[in-house]
N, C-alpha and C positions, 0 to 999 in steps of 0.2 A: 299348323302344317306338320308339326311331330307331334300328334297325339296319336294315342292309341287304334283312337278309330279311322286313323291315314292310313293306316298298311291294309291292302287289300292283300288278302291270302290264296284268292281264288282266282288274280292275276296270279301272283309270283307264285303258286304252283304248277303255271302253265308253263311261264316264263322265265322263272328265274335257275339256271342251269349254273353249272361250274360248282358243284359239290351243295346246293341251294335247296332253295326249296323244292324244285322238281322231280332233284334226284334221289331225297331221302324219303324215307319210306312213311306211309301216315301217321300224322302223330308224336313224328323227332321233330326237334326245334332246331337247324342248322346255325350255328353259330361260327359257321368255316370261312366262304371266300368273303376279304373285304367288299362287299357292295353292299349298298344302305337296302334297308324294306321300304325307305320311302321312295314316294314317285316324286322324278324331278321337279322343276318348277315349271308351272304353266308357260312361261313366257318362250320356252327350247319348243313346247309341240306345238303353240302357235306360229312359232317361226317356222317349222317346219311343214305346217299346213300351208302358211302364203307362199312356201317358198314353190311349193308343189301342185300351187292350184292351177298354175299358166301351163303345168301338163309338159314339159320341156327341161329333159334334166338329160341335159350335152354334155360331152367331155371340158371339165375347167382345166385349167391351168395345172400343168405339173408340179410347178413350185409352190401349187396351193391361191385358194381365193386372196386377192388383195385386203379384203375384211379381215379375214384372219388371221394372215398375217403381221396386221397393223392391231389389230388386237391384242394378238402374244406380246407384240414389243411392246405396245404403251404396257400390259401387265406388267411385264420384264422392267422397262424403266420406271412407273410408278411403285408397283408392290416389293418387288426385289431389289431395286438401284442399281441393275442393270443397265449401261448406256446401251442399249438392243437397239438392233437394225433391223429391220424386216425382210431386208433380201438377203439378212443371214439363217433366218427360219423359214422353216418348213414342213406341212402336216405330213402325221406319217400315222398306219391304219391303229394304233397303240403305242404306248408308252412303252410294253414289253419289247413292240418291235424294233422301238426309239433304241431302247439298247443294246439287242442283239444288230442293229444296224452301226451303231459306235463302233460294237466288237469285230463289226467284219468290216468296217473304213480302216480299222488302225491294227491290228492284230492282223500276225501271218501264222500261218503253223506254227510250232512251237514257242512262239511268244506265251511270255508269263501276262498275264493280269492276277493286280492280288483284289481280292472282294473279301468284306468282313465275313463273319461269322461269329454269331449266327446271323445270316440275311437270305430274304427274299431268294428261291433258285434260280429264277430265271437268269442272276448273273454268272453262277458256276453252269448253266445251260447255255447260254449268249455265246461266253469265253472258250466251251467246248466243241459250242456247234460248229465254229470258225477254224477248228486245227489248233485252237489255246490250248494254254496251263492255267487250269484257276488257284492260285495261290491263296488259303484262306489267313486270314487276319485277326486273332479273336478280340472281340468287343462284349465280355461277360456281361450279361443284364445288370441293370443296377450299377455300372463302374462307375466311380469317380473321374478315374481320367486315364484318359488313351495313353496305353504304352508306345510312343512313337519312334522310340529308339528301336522297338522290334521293331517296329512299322520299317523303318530303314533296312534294318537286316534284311528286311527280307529281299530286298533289290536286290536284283540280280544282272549281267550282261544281258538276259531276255526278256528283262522286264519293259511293257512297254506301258500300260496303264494302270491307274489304281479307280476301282469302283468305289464311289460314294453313293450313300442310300441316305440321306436325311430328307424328311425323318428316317429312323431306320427301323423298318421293318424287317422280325416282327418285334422286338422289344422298346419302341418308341420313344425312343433315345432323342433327343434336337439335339443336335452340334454346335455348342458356344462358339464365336465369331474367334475368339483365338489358340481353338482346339483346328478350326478350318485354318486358318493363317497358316498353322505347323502343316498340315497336309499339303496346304497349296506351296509352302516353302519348300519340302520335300520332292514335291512333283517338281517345280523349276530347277531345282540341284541335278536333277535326273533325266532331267528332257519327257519327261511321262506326258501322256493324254488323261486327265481326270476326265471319268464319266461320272456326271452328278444328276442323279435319278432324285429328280425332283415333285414326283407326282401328289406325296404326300402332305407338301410342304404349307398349303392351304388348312393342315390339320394340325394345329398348335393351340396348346392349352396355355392359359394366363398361369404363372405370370411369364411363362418363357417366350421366349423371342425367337421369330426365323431368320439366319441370314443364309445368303445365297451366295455360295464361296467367290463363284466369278465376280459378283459386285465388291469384293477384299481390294483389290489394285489388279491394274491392267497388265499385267505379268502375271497373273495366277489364271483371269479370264482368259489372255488367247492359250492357255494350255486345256482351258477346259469345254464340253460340251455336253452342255443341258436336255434332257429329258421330262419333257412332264405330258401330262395325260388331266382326264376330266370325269376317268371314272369314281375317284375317291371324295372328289370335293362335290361333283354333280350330279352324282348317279347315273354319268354315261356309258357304261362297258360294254352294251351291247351296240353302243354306235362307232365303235373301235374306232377312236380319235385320240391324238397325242399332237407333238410337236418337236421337234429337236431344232436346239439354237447352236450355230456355232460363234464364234468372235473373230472370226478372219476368213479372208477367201478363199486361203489354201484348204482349210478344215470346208468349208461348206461347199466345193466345190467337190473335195472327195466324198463325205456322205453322200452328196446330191446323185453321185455319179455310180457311186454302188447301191443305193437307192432304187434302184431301176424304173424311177418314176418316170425318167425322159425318155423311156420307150413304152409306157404304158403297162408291163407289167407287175410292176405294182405303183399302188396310189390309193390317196385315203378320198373317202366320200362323201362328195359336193354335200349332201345334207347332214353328215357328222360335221361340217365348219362348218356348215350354218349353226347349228344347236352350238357347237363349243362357241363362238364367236359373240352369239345370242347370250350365252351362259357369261362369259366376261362382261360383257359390254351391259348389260341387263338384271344379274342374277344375284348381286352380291349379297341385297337383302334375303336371300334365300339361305346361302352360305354364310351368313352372321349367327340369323335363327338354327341352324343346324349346328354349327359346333357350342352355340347352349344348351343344346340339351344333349350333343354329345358328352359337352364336361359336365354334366350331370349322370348320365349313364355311365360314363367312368367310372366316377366316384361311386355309384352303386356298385358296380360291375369289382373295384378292387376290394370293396367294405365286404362284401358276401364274399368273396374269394377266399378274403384272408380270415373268414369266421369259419373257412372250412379244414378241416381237420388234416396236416399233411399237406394243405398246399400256400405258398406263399407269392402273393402278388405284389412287387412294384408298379407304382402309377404310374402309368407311360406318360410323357411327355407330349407328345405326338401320335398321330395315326390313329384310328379308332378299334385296336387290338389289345387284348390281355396278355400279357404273355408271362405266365403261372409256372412257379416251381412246384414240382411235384414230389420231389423226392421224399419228401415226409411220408407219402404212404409206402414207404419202400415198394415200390408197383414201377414199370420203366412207362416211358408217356405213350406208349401203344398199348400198353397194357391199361391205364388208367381210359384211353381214347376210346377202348371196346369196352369197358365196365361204361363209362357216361352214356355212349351208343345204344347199348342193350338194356341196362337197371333205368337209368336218368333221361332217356330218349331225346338226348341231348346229342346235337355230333359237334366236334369241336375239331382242333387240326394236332393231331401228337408231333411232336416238337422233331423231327425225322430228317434224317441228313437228306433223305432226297426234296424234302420241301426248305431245309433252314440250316443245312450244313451239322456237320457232328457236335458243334456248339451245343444246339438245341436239345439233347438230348436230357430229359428229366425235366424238361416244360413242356405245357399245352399252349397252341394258341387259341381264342376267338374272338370272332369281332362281335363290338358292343355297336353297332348303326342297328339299331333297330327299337319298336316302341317299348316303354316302361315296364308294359303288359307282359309282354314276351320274355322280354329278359329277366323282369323279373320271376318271372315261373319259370324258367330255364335255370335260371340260378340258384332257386330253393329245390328246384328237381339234382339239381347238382349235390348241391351240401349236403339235403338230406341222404342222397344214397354214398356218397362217401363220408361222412359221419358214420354210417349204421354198418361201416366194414367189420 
């Protein structure tokens, strides 16, 4: 299912947008947005043919199909140790939008949320679009362990939430089970909302472990409210499908309510829960064989990295991105982004406060989902033109 001759290139030049194949120019090898080159698993466009053949796609339910719903919890209570309810979840049209929907159930104008750094924009975008303060948190690549005594400092009288990203994109950090305890400790001392963007969390390398803060004790869960999505484990982004869990009925009654699902303006769709739903209940053997040969591309992906001249990679732990120090070529990572671009016809993500917070600055990121084939000649296009500086 991941070999080389799986990636059709003559779809995902049609197809594949958001910095992708479609968009780069003939002949660059995008190594940018997380989405795999492979095509799902058969068993999601099956589903979605029978779902489709009776010709009859009505308005479902605003809280979402009952499948899918009973899906995410039994996930939640098997994989994570969550005790998950079903009428505390709810599809929503992305995981992106899972969060900017937390940020605007709990945040008012100038409420703080703090979000790490370097992570994902979307949280310093979520926190801003709402009338937030995003309060950045730095979590240097490679650290040993969370400074959480700044972490405290930084409460403030407007502090109302702290973003969690584990894994954390993009430096692929997994969060040990008693670096969470201290955060979920801190959130209770403070009365905080932890938002825990969990999209990643199906993407974990042996021998680390994922845990899922809200499954810590039921005092850290009702302060928290889960995010995840099924474009990183399934390859669904283009069927913009997520979920958001809460742990009490005051939390999912306010999401649900700023949600705007119960009057129809927004709402995720009927055959995005079927495929996610399909994708749980059916797919796992898909998601086994995929992060084998992700921790395999990895491991190629850090070994040519770190043979390149000036740049150093730690092995992420999580998520299937690089994320490369550059500053050995004394070059800043938008400067190294347009030599890869132009010599190496390689496009990659330069590590850029509007994508990853001022953290990121003097790393690249890319993602390694894709065939042997590709990466590997994206990676020797790589090395050789920054060796031959």
């Amino acid at each position: 299912m991941f070999q080389s001759h799986s990636v059709n290139l003559d779809i995902l030049k049609k197809r594949a947008f958001n910095l992708r194949w479609a968009t780069v120019a003939e002949g660059v090898i995008p190594l940018t947005a997380a989405d795999p080159d492979f095509p799902s698993a058969p068993e999601i466009a099956e589903s979605i043919i029978r779902f489709t053949k009776d010709r009859y796609l009505s308005y479902g339910p605003p809280a979402g199909l009952p499948d899918f719903k009973e899906s995410l919890a039994a996930y939640f209570t098997n994989k994570r140790r969550i005790p998950a309810n079903p009428d505390f979840i709810f599809p929503v049209d992305s995981a992106a939008f899972g969060i900017y929907l937390t940020c605007k159930a709990f945040l008012s104008p100038g409420d703080e949320a703090i979000i790490f750094d370097p992570v994902d924009f979307l949280f310093r975008y979520s926190t801003e679009a709402v009338g937030g303060v995003a309060v950045p948190f730095a979590i240097p690549p490679g650290s040993d362990a969370v400074d959480f005594d700044h972490l405290e400092q930084l409460i403030t009288s407007k502090t109302r939430m702290i973003c969690l990203c584990n894994p954390l994109n993009p430096t692929g950090k997994v969060f040990r089970s008693d670096e969470l305890l201290q955060l979920g400790e801190i959130a209770i001392k403070h009365g905080l909302i932890i938002l825990s963007d969990e999209i990643w969390s199906d993407i974990v390398y042996t021998p680390h472990l994922y845990t899922s803060i809200a499954s810590l004790n039921k005092e850290i869960r009702n302060q928290t409210v889960t995010v995840t999505g099924f474009s990183k484990s399934y390859g669904l982004a283009g069927l913009r499908i997520g979920a958001v869990m809460a742990s009490n009925q005051v939390h999912y009654d306010r999401l649900f309510e700023v949600s705007l699902h119960g009057s129809t303006i927004h709402g995720a769709n009927i055959l995005s829960q079927v495929a996610a739903t399909t994708a749980l209940n059916e797919c796992g053997y898909w998601l086994d064989e995929f992060l084998v040969h992700l921790q395999k591309m990895r491991d190629l992906a850090v070994a040519e990295l770190n043979a390149t001249q000036g740049f150093k990679c730690i092995s992420p732990e999580g998520c299937y991105v690089a994320f490369t120090d550059i500053t050995g070529t004394n070059k800043t990572s938008q400067e190294i982004y347009q030599l890869l671009l132009d010599k190496a016809k390689v496009a990659v993500v330069p590590g850029a406060k509007q994508w990853f917070g001022e953290g990121a600055e003097g790393f690249i990121r890319m993602s390694f989902a894709t065939s042997e084939s590709i990466l590997g000649e994206a990676l020797h296009h790589i090395k050789t033109t920054v060796n031959n500086l």
